[in-house]
Residue frames relative to the residue before (quaternion, step in Angstrom):
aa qw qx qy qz dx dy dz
X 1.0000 0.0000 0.0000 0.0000 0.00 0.00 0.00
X 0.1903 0.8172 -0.5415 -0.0512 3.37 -1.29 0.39
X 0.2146 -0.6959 0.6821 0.0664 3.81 -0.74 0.68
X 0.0130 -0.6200 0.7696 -0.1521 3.17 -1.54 1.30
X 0.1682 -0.7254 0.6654 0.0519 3.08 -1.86 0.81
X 0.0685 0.8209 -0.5422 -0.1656 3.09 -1.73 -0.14
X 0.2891 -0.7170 0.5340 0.3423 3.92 0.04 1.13
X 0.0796 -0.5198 0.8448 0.0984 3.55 -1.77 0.01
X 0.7654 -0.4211 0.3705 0.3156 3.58 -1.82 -0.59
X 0.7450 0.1855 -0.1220 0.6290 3.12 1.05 -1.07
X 0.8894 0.1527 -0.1677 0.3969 3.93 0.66 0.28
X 0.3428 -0.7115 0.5686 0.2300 3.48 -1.39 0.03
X 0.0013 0.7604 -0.6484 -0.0367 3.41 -0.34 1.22
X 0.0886 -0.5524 0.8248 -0.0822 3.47 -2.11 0.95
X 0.3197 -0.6650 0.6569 -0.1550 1.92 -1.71 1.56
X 0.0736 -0.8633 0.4978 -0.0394 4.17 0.00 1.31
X 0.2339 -0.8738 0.4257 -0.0220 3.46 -0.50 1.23
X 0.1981 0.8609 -0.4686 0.0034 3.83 -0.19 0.10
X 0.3141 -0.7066 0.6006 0.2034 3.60 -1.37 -0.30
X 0.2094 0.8575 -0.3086 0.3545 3.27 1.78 0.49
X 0.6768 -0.3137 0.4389 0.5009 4.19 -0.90 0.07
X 0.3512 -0.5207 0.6674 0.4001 3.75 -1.21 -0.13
X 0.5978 -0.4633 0.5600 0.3383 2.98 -1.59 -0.09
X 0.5779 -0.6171 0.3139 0.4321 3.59 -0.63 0.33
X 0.6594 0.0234 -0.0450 0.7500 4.19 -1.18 0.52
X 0.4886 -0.7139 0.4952 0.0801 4.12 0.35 1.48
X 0.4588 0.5936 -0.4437 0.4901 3.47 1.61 1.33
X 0.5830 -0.5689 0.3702 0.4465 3.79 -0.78 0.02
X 0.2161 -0.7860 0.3708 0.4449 3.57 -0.29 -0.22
X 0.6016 -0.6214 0.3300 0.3781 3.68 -1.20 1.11
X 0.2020 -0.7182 0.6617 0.0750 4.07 0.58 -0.09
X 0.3949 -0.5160 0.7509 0.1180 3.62 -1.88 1.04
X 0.6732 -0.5465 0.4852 0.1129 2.67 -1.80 1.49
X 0.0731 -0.8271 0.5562 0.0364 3.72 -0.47 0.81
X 0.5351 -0.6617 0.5133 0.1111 2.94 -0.77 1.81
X 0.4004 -0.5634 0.5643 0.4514 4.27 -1.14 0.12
X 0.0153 -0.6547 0.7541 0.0508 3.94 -0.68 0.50
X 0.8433 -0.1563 0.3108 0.4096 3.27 -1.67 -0.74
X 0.1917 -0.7554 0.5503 0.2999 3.64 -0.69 0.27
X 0.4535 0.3313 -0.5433 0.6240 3.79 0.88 0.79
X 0.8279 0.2554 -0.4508 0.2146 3.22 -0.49 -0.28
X 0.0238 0.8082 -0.4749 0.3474 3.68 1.05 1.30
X 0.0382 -0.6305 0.6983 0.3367 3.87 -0.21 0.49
X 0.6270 -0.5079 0.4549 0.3767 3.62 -1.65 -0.16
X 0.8209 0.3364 -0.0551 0.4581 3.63 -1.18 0.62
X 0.6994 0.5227 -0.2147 0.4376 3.78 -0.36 0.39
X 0.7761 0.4592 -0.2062 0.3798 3.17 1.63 -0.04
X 0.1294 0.8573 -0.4651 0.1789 3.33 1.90 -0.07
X 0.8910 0.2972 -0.1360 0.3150 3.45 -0.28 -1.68
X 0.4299 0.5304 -0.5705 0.4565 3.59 1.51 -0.51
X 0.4798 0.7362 -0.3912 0.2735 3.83 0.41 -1.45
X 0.7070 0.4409 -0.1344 0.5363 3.05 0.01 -2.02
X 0.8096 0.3435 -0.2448 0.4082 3.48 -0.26 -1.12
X 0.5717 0.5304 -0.3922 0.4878 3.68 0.92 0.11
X 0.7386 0.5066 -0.1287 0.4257 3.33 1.42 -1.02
X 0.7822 0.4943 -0.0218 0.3787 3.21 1.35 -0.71
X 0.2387 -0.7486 0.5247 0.3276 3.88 -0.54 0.36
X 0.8405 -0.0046 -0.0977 0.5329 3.53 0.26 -0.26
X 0.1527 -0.7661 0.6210 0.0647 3.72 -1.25 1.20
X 0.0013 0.7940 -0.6047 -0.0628 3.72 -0.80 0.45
X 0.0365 -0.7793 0.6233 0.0525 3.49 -1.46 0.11
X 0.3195 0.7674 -0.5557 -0.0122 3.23 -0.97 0.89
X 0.3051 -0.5377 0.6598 0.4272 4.00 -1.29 0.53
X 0.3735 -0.5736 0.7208 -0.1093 2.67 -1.91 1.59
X 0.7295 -0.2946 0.2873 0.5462 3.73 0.42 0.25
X 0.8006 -0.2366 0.0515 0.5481 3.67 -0.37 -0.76
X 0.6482 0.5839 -0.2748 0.4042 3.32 1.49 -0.22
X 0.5484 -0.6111 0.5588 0.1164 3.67 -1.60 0.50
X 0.1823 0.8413 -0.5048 0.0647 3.56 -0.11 0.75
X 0.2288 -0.7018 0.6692 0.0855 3.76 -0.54 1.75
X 0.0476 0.6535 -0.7401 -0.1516 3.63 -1.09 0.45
X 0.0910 0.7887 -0.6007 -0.0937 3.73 -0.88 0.22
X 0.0981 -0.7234 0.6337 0.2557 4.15 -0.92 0.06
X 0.1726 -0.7071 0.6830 0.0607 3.88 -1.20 0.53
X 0.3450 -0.7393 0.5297 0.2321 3.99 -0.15 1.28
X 0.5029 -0.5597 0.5775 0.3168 3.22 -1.12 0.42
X 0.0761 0.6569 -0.7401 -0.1220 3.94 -0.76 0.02
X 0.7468 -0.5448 0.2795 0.2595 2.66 -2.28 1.46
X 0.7840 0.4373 -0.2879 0.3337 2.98 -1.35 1.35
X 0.7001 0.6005 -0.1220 0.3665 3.08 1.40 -1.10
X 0.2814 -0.8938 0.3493 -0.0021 3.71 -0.16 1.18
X 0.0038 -0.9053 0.4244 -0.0171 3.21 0.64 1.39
């Protein structure tokens, strides 16, 4: 595994390595928009990528040979001190 970074001005980009399964047809998967319900009434697990993609301007994925590669960038907004 490995995780790299890099600040710029207006973002943080990371970079997320593995040797893990591909993802399926080695694309992300498109996931349904999740409304704010109850936080108990959350099943467990299943929510990683809404996350990310809530957090993030640009998400990528690709199998590299045997490897997994997550790129993702997360803008800075004014003020914020990564």
């Amino acid at each position: 595994h490995r995780v790299s970074h890099r600040e710029t001005q207006h973002a943080l980009a990371g970079e997320l390595t593995d040797n893990g399964a591909p993802m399926p047809q080695n694309h992300l998967p498109v996931g349904e928009h999740i409304s704010k319900p109850a936080i108990y009434d959350l099943p467990e697990g299943g929510f990683g990528l809404q996350m990310i993609r809530a957090l993030t301007e640009k998400l990528d994925y690709e199998r590299d040979g045997e490897h997994n590669r997550l790129t993702i960038q997360i803008p800075r907004t004014q003020g914020a001190m990564c």
